[in-house]
C-alpha atoms as an extended CHARMM CRD file, in Angstrom:
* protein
*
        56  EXT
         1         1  UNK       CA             50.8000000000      120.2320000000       77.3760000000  PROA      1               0.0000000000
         2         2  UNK       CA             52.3140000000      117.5910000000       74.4310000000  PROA      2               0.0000000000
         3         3  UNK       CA             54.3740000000      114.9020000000       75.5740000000  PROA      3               0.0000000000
         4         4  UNK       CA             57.9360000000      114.8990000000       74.5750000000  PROA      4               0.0000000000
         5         5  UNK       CA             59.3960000000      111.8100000000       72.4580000000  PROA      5               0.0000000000
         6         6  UNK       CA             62.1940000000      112.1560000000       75.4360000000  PROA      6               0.0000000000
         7         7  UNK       CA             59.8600000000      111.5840000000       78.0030000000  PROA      7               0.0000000000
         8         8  UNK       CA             59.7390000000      108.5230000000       80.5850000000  PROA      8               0.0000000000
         9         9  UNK       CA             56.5320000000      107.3950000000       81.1220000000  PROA      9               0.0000000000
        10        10  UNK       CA             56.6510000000      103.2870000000       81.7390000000  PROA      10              0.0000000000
        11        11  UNK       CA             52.1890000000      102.7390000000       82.6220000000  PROA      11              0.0000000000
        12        12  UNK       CA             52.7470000000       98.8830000000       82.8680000000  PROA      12              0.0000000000
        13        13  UNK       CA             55.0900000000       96.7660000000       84.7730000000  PROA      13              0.0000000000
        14        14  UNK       CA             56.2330000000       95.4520000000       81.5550000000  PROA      14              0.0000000000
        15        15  UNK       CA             56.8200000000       98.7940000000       79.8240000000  PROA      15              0.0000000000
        16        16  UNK       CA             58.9510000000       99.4120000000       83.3530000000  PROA      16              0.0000000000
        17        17  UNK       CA             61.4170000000       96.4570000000       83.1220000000  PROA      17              0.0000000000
        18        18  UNK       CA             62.2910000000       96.6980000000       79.0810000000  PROA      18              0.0000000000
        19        19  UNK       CA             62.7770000000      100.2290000000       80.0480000000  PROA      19              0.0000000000
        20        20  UNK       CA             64.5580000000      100.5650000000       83.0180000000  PROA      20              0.0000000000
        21        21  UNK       CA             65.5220000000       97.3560000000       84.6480000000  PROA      21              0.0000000000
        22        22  UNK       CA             67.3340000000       98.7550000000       87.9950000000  PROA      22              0.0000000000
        23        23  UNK       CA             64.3110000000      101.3270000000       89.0210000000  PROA      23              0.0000000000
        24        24  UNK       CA             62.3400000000       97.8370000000       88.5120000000  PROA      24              0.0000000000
        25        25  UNK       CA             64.3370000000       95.8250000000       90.4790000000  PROA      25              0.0000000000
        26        26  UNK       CA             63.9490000000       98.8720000000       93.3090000000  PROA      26              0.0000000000
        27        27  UNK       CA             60.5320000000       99.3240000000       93.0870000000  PROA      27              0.0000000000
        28        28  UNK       CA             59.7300000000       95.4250000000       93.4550000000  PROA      28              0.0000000000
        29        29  UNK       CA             62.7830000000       94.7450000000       96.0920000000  PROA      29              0.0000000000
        30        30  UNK       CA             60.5520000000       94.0920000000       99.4050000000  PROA      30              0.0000000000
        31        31  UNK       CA             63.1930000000       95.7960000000      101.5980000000  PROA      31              0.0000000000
        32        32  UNK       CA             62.5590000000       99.0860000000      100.4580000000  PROA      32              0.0000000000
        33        33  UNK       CA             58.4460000000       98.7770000000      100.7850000000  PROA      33              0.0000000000
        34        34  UNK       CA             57.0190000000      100.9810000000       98.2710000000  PROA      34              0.0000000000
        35        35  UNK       CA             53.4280000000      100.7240000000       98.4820000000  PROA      35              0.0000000000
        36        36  UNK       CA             51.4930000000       98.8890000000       96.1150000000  PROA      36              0.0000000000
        37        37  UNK       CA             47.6420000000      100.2420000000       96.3330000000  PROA      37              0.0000000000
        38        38  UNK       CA             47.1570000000      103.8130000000       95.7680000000  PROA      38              0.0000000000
        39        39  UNK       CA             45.4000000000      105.4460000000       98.5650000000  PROA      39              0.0000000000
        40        40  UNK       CA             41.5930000000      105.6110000000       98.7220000000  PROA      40              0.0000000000
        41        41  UNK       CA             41.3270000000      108.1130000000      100.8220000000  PROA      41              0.0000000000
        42        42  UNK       CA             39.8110000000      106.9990000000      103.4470000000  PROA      42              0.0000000000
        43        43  UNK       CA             41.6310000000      108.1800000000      106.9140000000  PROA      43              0.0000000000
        44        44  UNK       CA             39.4960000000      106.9860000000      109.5370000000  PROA      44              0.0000000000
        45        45  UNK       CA             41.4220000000      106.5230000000      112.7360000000  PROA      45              0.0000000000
        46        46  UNK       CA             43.5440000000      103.4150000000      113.0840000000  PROA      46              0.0000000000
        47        47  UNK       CA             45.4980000000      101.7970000000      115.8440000000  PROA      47              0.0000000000
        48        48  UNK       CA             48.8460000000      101.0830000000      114.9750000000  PROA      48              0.0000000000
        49        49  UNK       CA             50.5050000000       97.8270000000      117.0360000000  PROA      49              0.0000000000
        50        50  UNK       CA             54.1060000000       97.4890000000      117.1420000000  PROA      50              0.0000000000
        51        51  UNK       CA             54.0840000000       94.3630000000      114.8300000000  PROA      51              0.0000000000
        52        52  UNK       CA             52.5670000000       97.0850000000      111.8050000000  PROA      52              0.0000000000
        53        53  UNK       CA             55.7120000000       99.0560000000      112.2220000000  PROA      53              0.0000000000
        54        54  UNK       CA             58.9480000000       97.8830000000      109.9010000000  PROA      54              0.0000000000
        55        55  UNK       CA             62.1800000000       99.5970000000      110.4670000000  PROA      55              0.0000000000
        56        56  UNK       CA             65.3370000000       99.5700000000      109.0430000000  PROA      56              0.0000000000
């Protein structure tokens, strides 16, 4: 599949605020908590305490 000159496809945190400044200002806005390490796949059991849980 070739990439289309139209597409959007920011890789670096740079790239993503000369690009698009609002989905920037989103992503790095703390109240919305979009994760910042990818998963590694490792889902070994894990006790959740009520301080782990944020809520709107």
């Amino acid at each position: 599949m070739q990439k289309r000159k139209t597409e959007w496809c920011p890789n670096t945190k740079e790239i993503l605020k000369a690009q698009d400044l609002a989905v920037y200002n989103l992503i790095k806005d703390p109240k919305y908590a979009f994760p910042s390490v990818l998963p590694n796949e490792d889902y070994t059991y894990y006790t959740f305490k009520t301080s782990n849980i944020k809520s709107f």
